[in-house]
Each structure stands twice: as structure tokens, then as C-alpha cells.
C-alpha positions as CSV (number, residue, x, y, z in Angstrom):
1,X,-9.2,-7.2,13.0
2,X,-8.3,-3.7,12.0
3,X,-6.3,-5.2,9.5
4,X,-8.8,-6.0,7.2
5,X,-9.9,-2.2,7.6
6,X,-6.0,-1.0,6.7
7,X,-6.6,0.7,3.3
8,X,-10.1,2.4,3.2
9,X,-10.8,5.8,3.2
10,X,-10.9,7.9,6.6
11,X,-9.5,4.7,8.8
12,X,-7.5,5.0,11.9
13,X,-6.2,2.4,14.1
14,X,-8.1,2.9,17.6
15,X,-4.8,3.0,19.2
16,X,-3.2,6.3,16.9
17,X,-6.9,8.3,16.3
18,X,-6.9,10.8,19.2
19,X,-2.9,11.0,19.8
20,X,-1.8,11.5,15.7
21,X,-3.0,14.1,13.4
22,X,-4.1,13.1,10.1
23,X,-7.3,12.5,7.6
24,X,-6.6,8.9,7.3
25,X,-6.8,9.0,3.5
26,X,-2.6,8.1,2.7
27,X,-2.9,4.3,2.6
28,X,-6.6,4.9,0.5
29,X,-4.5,6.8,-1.6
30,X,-1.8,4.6,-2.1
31,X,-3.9,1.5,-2.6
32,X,-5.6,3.4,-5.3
33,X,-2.4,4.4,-7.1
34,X,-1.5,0.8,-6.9
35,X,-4.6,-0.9,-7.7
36,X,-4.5,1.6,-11.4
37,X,-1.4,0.9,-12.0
38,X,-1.8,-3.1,-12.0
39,X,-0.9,-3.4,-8.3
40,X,-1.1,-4.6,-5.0
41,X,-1.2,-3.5,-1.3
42,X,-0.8,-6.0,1.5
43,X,-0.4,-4.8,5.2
44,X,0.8,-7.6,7.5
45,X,1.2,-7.2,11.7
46,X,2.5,-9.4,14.2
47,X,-0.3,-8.0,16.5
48,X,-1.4,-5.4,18.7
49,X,1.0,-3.0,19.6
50,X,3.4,-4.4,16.6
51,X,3.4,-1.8,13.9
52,X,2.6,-2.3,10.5
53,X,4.3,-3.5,7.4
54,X,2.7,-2.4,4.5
55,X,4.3,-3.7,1.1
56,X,3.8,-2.4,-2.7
57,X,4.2,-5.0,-5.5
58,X,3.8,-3.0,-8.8
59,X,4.2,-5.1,-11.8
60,X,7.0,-4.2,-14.0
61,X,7.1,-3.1,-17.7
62,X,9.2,-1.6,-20.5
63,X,8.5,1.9,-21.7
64,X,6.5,1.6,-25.1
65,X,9.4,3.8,-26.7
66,X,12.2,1.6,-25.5
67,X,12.6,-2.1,-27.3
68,X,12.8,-5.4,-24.8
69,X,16.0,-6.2,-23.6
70,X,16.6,-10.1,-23.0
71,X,19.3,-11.3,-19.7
72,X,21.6,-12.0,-22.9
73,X,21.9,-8.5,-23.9
């Protein structure tokens, strides 16, 4: 459930709030820088008590200064 909450500004899981410092705004933050640059975020968690894992997929491009390379080159 907090899950679908993972990525908002000011957000905390219930379980870290009063025992870890912190604004809540680095995943906010993140997905934002991910979502300009053509992104994604996904968080996935086994449940309760699991952790987190939180993955980046960035699409990939070629510097406008620097010509295509192909797999033969």
C-alpha cells in the first residue's frame, strides 16, 4: 500500500518516520530527474519489513556532437 505512495514529495514509510532523519524529498527528487530526462522509476517490495528496490531505467542516447556507431563498427 505505501508502495503506491513511494515517490511523492515529503513521504515516509510509517515504519522509518520517527526513527530516521530526513525530509522525504530524495526519491521525489529522483523521479523527477528521471521523468525529464525520458525516464522511469519503479519501486518493487516483497512486503512489510522487506526493503525496497527501487530501479532507474533512463533511455539511452548519443551525444548530438558524436556520429552513431553501428555493433559493426
Amino acid at each position: 500500500q505505501e508502495n503506491a505512495q513511494i515517490g511523492e514529495r515529503f513521504f515516509r514509510g510509517a515504519r522509518h518516520a520517527a526513527a530516521t532523519s530526513g525530509s522525504g524529498l530524495g526519491l521525489w527528487i529522483a523521479k523527477a530527474f528521471v521523468s525529464a530526462n525520458g525516464g522511469k522509476l519503479e519501486a518493487a517490495s516483497a512486503g512489510a519489513g522487506q526493503g525496497t528496490t527501487v530501479s532507474i531505467h533512463l533511455p539511452f542516447a548519443t551525444p548530438a556532437n558524436e556520429p552513431e556507431v553501428g555493433p559493426d563498427e
